[in-house]
C-alpha positions as a Markdown table, in Angstrom:
| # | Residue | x | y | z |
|---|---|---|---|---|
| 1 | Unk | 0.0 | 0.0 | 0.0 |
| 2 | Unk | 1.0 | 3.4 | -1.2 |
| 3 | Unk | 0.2 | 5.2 | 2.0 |
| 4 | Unk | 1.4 | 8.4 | 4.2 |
| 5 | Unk | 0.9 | 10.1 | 7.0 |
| 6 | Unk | 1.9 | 14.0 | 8.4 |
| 7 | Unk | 1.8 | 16.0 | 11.3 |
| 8 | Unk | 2.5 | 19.4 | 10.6 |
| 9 | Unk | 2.2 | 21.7 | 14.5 |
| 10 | Unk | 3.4 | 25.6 | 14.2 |
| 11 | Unk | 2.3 | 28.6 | 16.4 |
| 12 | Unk | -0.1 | 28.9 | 13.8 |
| 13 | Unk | -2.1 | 25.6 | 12.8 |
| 14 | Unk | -1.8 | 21.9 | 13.8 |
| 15 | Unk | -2.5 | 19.5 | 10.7 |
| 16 | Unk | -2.6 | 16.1 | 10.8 |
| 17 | Unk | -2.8 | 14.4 | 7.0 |
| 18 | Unk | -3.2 | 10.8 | 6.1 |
| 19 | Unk | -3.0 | 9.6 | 2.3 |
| 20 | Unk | -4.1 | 6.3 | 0.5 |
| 21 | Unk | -2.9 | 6.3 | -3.2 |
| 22 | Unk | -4.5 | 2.9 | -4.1 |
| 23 | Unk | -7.7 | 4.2 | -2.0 |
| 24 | Unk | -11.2 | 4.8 | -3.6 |
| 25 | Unk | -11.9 | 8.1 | -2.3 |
| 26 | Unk | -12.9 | 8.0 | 0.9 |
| 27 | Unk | -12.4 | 11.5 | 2.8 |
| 28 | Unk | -12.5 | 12.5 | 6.3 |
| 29 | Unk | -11.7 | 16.3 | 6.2 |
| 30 | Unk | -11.8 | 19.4 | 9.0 |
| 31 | Unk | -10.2 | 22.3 | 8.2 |
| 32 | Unk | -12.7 | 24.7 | 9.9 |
| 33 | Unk | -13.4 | 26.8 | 6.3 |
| 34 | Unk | -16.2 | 25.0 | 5.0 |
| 35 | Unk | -15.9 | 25.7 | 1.0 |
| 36 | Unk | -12.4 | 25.1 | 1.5 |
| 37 | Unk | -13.4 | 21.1 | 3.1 |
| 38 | Unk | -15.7 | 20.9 | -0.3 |
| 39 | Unk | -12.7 | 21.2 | -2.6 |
| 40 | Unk | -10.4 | 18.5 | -0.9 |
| 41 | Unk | -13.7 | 16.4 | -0.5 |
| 42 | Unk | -13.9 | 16.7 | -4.5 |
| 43 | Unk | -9.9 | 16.2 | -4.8 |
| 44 | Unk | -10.1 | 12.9 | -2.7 |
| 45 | Unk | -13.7 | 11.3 | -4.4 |
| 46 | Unk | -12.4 | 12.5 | -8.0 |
| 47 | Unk | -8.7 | 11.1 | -7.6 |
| 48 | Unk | -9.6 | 8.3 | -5.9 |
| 49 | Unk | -6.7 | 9.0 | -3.3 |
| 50 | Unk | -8.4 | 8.4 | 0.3 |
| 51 | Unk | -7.4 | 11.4 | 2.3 |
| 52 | Unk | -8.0 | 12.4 | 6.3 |
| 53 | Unk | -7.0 | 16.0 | 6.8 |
| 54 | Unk | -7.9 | 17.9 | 9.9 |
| 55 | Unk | -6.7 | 21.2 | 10.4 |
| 56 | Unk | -6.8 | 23.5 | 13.3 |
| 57 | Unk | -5.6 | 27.4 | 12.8 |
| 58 | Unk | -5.2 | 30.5 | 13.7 |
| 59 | Unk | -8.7 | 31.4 | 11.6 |
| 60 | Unk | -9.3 | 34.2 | 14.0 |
| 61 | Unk | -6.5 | 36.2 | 12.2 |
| 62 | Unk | -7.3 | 34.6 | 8.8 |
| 63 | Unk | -7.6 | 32.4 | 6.2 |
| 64 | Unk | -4.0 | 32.2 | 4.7 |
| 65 | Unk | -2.0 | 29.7 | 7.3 |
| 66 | Unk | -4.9 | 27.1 | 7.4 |
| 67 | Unk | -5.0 | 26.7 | 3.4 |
| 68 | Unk | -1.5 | 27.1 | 3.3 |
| 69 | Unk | -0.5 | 24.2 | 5.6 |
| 70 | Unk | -2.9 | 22.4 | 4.6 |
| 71 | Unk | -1.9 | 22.5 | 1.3 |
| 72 | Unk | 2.0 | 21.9 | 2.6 |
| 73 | Unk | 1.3 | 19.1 | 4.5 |
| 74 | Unk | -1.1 | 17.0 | 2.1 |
| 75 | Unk | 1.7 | 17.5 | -0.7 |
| 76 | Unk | 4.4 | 16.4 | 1.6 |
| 77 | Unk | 2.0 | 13.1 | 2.1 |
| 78 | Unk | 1.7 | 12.4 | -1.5 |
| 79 | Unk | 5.1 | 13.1 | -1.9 |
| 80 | Unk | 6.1 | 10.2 | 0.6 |
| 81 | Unk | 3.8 | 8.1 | -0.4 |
| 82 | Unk | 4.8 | 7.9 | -3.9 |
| 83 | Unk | 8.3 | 7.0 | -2.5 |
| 84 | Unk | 11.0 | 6.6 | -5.4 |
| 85 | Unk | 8.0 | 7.4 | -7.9 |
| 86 | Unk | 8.9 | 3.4 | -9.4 |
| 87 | Unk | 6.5 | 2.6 | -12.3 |
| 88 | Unk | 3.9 | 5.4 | -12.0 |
| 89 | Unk | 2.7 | 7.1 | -15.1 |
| 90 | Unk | 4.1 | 10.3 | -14.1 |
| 91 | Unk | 2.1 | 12.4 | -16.6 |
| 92 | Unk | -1.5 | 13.3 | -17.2 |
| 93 | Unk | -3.7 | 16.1 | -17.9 |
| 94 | Unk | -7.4 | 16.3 | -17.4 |
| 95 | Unk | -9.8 | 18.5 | -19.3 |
| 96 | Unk | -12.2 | 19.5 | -16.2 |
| 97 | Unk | -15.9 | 21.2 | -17.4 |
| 98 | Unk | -18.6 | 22.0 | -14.9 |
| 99 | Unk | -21.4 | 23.4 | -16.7 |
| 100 | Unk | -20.6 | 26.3 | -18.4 |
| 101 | Unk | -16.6 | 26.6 | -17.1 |
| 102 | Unk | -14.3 | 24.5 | -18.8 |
| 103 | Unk | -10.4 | 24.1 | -16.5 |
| 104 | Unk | -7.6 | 22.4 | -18.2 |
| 105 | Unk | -5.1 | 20.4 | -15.6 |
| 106 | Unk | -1.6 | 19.0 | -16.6 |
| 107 | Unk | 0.7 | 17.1 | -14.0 |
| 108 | Unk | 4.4 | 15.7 | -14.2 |
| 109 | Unk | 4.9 | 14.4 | -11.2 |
| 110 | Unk | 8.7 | 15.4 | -11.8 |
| 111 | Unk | 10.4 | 16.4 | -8.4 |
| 112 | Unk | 10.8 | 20.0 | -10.0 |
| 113 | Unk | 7.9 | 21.6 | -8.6 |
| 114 | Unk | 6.4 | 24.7 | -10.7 |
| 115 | Unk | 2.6 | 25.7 | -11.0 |
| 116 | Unk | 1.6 | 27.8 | -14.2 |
| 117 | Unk | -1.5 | 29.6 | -13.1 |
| 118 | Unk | -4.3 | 30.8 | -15.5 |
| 119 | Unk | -7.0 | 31.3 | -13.8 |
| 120 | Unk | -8.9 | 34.9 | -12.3 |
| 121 | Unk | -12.1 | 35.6 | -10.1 |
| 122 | Unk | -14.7 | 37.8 | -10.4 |
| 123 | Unk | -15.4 | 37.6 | -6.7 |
| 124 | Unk | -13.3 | 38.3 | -3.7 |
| 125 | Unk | -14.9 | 35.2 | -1.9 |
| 126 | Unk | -16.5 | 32.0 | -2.3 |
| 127 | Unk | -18.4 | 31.4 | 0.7 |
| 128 | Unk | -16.4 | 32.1 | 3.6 |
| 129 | Unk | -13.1 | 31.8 | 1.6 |
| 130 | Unk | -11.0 | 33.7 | 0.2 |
| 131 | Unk | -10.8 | 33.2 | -3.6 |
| 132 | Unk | -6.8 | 34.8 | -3.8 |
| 133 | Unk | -5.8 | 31.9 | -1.5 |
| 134 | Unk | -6.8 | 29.1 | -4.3 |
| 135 | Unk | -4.1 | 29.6 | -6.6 |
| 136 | Unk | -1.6 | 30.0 | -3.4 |
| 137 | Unk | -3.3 | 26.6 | -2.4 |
| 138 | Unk | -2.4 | 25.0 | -5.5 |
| 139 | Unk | 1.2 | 26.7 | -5.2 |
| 140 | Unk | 2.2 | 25.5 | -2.0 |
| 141 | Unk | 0.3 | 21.8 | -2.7 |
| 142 | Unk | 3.1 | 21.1 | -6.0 |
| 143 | Unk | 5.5 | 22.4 | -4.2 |
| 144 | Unk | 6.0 | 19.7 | -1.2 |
| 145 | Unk | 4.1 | 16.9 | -3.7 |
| 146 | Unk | 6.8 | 17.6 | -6.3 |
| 147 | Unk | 4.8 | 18.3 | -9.2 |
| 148 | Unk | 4.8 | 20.7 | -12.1 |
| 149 | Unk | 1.4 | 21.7 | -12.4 |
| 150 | Unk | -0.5 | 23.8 | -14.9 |
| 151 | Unk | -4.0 | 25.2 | -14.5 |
| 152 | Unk | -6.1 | 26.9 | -17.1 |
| 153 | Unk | -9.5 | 28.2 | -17.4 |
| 154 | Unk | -9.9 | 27.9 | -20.9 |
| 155 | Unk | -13.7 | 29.7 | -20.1 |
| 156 | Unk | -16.1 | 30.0 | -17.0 |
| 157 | Unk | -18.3 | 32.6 | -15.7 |
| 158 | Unk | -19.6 | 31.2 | -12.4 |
| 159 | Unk | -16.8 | 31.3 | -9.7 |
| 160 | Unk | -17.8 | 28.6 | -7.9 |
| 161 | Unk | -18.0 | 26.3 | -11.2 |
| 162 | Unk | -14.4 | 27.4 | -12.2 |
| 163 | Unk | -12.6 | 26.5 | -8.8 |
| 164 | Unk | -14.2 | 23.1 | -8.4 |
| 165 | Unk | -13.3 | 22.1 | -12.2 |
| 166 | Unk | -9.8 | 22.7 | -11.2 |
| 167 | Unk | -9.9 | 21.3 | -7.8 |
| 168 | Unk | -11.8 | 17.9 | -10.2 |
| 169 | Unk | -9.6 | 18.6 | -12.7 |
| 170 | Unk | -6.3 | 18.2 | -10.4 |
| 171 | Unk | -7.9 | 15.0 | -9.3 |
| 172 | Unk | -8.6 | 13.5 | -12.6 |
| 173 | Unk | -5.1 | 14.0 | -13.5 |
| 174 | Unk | -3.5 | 12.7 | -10.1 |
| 175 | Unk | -5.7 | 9.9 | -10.1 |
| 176 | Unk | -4.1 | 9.0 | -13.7 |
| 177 | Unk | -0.1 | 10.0 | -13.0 |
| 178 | Unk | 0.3 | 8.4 | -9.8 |
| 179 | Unk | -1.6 | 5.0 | -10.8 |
| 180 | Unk | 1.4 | 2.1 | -11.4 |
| 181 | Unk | 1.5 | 1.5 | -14.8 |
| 182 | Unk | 1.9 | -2.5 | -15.8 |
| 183 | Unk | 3.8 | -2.4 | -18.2 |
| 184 | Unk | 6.8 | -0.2 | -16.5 |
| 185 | Unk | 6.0 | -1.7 | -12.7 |
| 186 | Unk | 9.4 | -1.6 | -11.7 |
| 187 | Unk | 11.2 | 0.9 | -13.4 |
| 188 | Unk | 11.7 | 5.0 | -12.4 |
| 189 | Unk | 9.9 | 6.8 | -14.9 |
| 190 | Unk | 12.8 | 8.9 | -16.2 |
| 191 | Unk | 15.9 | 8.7 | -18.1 |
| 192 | Unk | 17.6 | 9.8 | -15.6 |
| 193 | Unk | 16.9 | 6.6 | -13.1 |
| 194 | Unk | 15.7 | 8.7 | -10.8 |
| 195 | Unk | 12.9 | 11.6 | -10.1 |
């Protein structure tokens, strides 16, 4: 079993992260910002990754250090549990529509995290969260997971639609690169040896 799990404890949030790779989606998540629990509910049912994340912070100052550790600690999960990265697909993209928005996701699970970032909000918020902290989400997420990771609304009009297309979207693409492909089982996806 591909599995992982994190404790991440600062002055500012306590998060405590357990991943299943070769799950089917089963989620157990409390980060105290309810739209922001709605997106990793739809990253864990859509990637089929189980994930238990609860998350205690400082949410009397703000949003930021939840979302951000949160994000931190569940790519640092991923990242372990994929180990040496032996015989995964590595690659996939996922095109991502929800009703009238349409979200294009690619992933290399590569070791050299970078996130390309196309995507804008009408609206300051969504719920009670702040829509700026979505692309710092997905930021800080590749970077501990390891992952370039590119993110474009190609269109989209409703907020809410355009976020969870790339939150699905994300998931559609994991749920392909991190799967062990047969015919490579025991070999590092790279030229290199390694990743």
């Amino acid at each position: 079993m591909r599995t992982a799990h994190i404790s991440r404890n600062t002055s500012e949030t306590s998060i405590d992260v357990a991943v299943n790779l070769d799950g089917t989606g089963v989620y157990d998540i409390s980060t105290g910002i309810g739209f922001f629990d709605h997106m990793l509910e739809q990253l864990s049912r859509h990637s089929l990754i189980d994930i238990e994340l609860h998350a205690k912070g400082d949410l009397h100052i703000d949003q930021h250090h939840t979302v951000e550790d949160s994000a931190l600690a569940l790519g640092e999960a991923v990242a372990k549990a994929l180990a040496d990265k032996r015989g995964i697909r590595r690659y996939a993209d996922a095109l991502s529509p929800m009703d009238e928005a349409l979200v294009r996701v690619a992933v290399d699970i590569s070791g050299r995290p970078w996130l390309v970032w196309k995507t804008a909000f009408t609206q300051t918020r969504l719920g009670e969260m702040d829509t700026e902290l979505f692309q710092h989400w997905f930021h800080s997420f590749a970077q501990t997971a390891g992952l370039t990771l590119h993110v474009e609304t190609l269109y989209g009009e409703n907020n809410h639609h355009i976020i969870e297309a790339a939150y699905k979207g994300l998931a559609r693409a994991l749920r392909e690169a991190v799967e062990i492909d047969p015919r490579k089982a025991d070999t590092i996806p790279s030229t290199k040896g390694t990743l």
